[in-house]
C-alpha positions as CSV (number, residue, x, y, z in Angstrom):
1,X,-7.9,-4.5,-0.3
2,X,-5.4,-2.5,1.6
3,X,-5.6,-4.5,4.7
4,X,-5.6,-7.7,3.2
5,X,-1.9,-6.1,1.4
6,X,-0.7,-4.9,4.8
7,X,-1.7,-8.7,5.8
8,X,0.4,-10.3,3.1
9,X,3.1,-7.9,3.0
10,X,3.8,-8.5,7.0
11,X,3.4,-12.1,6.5
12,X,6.0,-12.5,3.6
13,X,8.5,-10.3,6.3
14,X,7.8,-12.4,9.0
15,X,8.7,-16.1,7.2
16,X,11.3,-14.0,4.4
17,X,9.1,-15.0,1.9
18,X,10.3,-13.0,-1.2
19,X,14.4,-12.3,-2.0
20,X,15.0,-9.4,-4.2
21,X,15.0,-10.3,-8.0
22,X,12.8,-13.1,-7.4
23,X,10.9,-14.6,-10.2
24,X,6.9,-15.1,-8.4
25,X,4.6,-17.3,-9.9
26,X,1.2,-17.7,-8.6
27,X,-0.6,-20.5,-9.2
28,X,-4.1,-19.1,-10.4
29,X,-7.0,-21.9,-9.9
30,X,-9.7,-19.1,-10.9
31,X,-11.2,-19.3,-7.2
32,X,-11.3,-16.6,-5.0
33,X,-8.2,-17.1,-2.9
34,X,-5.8,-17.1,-6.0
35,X,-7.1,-14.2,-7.7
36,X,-7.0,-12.2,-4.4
37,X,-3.1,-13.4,-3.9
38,X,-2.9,-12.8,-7.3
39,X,-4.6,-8.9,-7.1
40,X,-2.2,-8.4,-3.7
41,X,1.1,-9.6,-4.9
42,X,0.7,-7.5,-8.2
43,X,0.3,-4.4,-6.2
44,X,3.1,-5.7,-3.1
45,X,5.3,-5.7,-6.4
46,X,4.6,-1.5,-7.3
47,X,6.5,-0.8,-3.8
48,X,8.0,-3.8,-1.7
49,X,11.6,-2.8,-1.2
50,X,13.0,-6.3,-2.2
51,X,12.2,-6.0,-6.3
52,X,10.4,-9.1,-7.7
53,X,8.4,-9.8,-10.1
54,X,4.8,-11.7,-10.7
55,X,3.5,-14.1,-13.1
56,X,0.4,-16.5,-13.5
57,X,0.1,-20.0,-14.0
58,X,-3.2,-22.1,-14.4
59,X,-3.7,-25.6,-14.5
60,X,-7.0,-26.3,-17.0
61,X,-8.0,-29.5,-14.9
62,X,-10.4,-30.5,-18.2
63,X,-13.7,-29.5,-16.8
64,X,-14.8,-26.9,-19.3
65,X,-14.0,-24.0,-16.7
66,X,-13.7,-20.7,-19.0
67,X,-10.7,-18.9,-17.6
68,X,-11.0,-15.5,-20.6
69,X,-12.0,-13.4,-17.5
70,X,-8.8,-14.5,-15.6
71,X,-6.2,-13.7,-18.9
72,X,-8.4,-10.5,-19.3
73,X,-7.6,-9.3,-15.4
74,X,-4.2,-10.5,-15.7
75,X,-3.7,-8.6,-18.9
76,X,-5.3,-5.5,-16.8
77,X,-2.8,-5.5,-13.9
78,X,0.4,-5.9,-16.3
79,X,0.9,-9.4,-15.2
80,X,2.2,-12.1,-18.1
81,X,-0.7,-15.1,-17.7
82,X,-0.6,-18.6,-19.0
83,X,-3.1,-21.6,-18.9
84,X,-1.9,-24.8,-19.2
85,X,-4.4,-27.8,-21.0
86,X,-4.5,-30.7,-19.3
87,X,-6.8,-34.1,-18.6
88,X,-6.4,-34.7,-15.2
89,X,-10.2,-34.4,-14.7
90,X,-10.1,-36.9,-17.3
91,X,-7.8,-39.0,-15.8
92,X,-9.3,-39.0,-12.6
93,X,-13.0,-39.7,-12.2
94,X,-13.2,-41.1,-16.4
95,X,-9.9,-43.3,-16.0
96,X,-9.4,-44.2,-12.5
97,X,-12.7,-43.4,-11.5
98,X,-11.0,-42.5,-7.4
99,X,-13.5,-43.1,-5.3
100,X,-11.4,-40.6,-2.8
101,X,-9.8,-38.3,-5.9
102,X,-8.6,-35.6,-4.2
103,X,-5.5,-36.7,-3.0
104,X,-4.4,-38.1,-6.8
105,X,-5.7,-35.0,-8.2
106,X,-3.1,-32.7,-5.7
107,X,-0.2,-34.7,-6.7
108,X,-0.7,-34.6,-10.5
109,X,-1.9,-31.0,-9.9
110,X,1.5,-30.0,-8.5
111,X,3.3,-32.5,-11.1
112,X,2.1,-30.8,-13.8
113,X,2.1,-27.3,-11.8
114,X,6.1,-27.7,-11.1
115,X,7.5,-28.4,-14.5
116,X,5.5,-25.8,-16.0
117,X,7.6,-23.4,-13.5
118,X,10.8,-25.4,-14.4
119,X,10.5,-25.4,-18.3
120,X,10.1,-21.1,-17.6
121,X,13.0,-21.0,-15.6
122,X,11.0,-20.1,-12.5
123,X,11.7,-21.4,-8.9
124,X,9.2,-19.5,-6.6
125,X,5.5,-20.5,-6.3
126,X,2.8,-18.6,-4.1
127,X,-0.1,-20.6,-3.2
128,X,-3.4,-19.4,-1.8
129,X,-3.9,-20.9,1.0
130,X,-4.9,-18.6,4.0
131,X,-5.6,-18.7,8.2
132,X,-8.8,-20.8,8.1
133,X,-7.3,-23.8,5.6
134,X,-4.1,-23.6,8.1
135,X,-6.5,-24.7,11.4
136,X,-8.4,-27.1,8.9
137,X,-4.7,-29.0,8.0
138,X,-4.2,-28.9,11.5
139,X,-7.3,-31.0,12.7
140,X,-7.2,-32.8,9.2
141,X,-3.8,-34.4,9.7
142,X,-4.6,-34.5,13.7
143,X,-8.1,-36.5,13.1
144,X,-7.0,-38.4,10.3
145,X,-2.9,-39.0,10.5
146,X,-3.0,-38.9,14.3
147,X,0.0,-36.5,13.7
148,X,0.4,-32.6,14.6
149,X,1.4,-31.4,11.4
150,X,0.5,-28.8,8.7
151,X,1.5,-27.3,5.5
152,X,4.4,-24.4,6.2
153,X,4.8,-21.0,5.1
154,X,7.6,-21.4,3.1
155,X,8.6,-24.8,1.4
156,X,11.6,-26.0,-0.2
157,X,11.7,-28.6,-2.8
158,X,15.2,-29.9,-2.8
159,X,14.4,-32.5,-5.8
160,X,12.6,-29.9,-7.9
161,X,14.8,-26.2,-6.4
162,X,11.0,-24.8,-6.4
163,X,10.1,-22.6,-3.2
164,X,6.2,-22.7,-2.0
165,X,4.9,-19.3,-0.3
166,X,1.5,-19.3,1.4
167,X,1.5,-14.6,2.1
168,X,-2.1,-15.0,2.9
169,X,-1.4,-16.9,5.7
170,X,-2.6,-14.2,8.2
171,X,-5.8,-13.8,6.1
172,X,-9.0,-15.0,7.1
173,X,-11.5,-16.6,4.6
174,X,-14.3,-14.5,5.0
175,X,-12.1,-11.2,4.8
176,X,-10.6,-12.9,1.4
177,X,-14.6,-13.8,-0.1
178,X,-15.0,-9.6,0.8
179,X,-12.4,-8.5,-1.0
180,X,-12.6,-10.6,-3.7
181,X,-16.4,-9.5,-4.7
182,X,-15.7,-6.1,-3.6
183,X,-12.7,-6.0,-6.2
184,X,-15.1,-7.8,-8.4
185,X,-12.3,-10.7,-9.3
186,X,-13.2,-12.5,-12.1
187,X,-13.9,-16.1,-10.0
188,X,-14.3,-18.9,-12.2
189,X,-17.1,-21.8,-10.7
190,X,-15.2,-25.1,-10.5
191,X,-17.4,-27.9,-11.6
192,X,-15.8,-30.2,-10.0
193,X,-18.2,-33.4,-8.1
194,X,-15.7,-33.7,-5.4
195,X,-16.5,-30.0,-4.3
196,X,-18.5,-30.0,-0.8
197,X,-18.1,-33.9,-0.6
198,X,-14.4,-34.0,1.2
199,X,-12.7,-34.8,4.4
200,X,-11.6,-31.2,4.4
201,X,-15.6,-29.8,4.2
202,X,-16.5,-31.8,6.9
203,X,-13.8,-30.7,9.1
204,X,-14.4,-26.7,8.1
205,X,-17.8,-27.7,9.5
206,X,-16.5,-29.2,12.5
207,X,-14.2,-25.9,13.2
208,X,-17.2,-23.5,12.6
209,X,-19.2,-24.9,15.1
210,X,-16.8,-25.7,17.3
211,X,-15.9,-21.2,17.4
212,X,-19.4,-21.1,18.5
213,X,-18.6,-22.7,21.6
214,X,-15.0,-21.9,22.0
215,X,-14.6,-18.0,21.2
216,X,-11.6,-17.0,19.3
217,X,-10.8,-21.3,18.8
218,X,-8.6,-20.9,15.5
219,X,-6.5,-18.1,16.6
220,X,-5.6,-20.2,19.5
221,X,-4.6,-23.2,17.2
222,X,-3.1,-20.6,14.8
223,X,-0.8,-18.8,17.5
224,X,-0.1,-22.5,19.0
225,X,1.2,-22.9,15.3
226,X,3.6,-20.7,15.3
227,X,4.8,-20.8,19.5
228,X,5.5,-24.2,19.8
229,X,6.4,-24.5,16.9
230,X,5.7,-26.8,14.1
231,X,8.2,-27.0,11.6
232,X,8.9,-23.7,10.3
233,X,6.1,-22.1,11.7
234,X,8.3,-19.6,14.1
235,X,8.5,-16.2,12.5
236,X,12.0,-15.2,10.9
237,X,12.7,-12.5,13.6
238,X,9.7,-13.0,16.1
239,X,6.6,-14.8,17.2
240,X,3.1,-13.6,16.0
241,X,-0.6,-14.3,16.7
242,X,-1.9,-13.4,13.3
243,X,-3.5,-9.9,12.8
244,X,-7.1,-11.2,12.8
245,X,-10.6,-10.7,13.8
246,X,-12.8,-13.6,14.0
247,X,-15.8,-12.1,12.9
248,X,-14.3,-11.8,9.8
249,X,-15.4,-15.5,9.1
């Protein structure tokens, strides 16, 4: 746990990530890479010298997912918790019936995620997505949008006034699947039928066997990242290749 904290904490200096006094929410989906933000920011909190504090939101998608555990561990760690009901599962595959769902169920997810920040007065929102869904976005939107693009560090919302963080960007999954059963995180199985059937799996597949050939491939698209750079993507005060080992995957 203490080198995926010195991880996040360098990450959230190099993109200024956190101002002091700010209000943190983290937006808690009861996998692994949530509840370890979740475990690192509550602890980044006890001695960061920019004072903020943490709380958690989760969005109950509908699909009988029992998140107890998750109020229990936030309870443990002294951070305020709150699960929001709603029937976007529902909605989705009983309604609509999308034959591609994922993409309806991210916008209604972060609908419904941003005015629950905005009816409690909060305007920060850390997300969980780490090093090895970075290089996925990349191919994703370069296979499929024909575009070199990917989700950035730090987001603005100018209709909304939310900010989005991503401090386990310099964290690799396998390091985060580690932690998170060594700190014995209460993850919660997502039912959902869309899991292991998307664009996104077939392209983590793709990457994996492409670092088999090409030795240290996603630092290389990680570093390019950050030195050419896509939009936001340069450092605040410098440049980085990201802390990481690749055996870690």
């Amino acid at each position: 746990m203490n080198k995926i904290l010195s991880y996040v904490r360098r990450c959230v200096e190099d993109y200024d990530m956190i101002q002091p006094g700010d209000k943190v929410a983290v937006g808690v989906s009861g996998g692994k890479d949530s509840l370890v933000l979740l475990a690192a920011l509550a602890r980044l909190r006890e001695f960061y010298p920019k004072p903020f504090t943490v709380e958690a939101i989760t969005l109950d998608m509908g699909t009988g997912m029992d998140f107890a555990p998750v109020a229990e561990y936030c309870k443990r760690i002294d951070v305020p918790y709150t699960c929001i009901p709603t029937e976007i599962a529902h909605v989705i595959f009983d309604v609509r019936k999308e034959k591609n769902p994922c993409s309806m169920c991210a916008k209604m997810r972060r609908g419904a995620l941003h005015t629950a920040l905005l009816e409690r007065d909060i305007h920060k929102i850390a997300l969980g997505h780490h090093f090895d869904d970075a290089v996925e976005t990349f191919f994703l939107s370069l296979f499929y949008e024909g575009r070199l693009s990917c989700f950035q560090p730090v987001t603005w919302l100018d209709r909304t006034g939310i900010s989005q963080i991503r401090p386990l960007l310099y964290c690799g999954e396998g390091h985060i699947r580690h932690v998170a059963q060594r700190e014995r995180l209460p993850v919660v199985h997502n039912p959902c039928p869309a899991n292991g059937f998307t664009k996104r799996q077939e392209v983590k597949e793709l990457v994996k066997e492409l670092g088999e050939r090409y030795p240290n491939l996603k630092s290389r698209v990680f570093g390019a990242m950050q030195r050419l750079p896509l939009p936001e993507w340069g450092p605040v005060e410098h440049r980085r290749m990201p802390p990481l080992e690749e055996d870690e995957d």
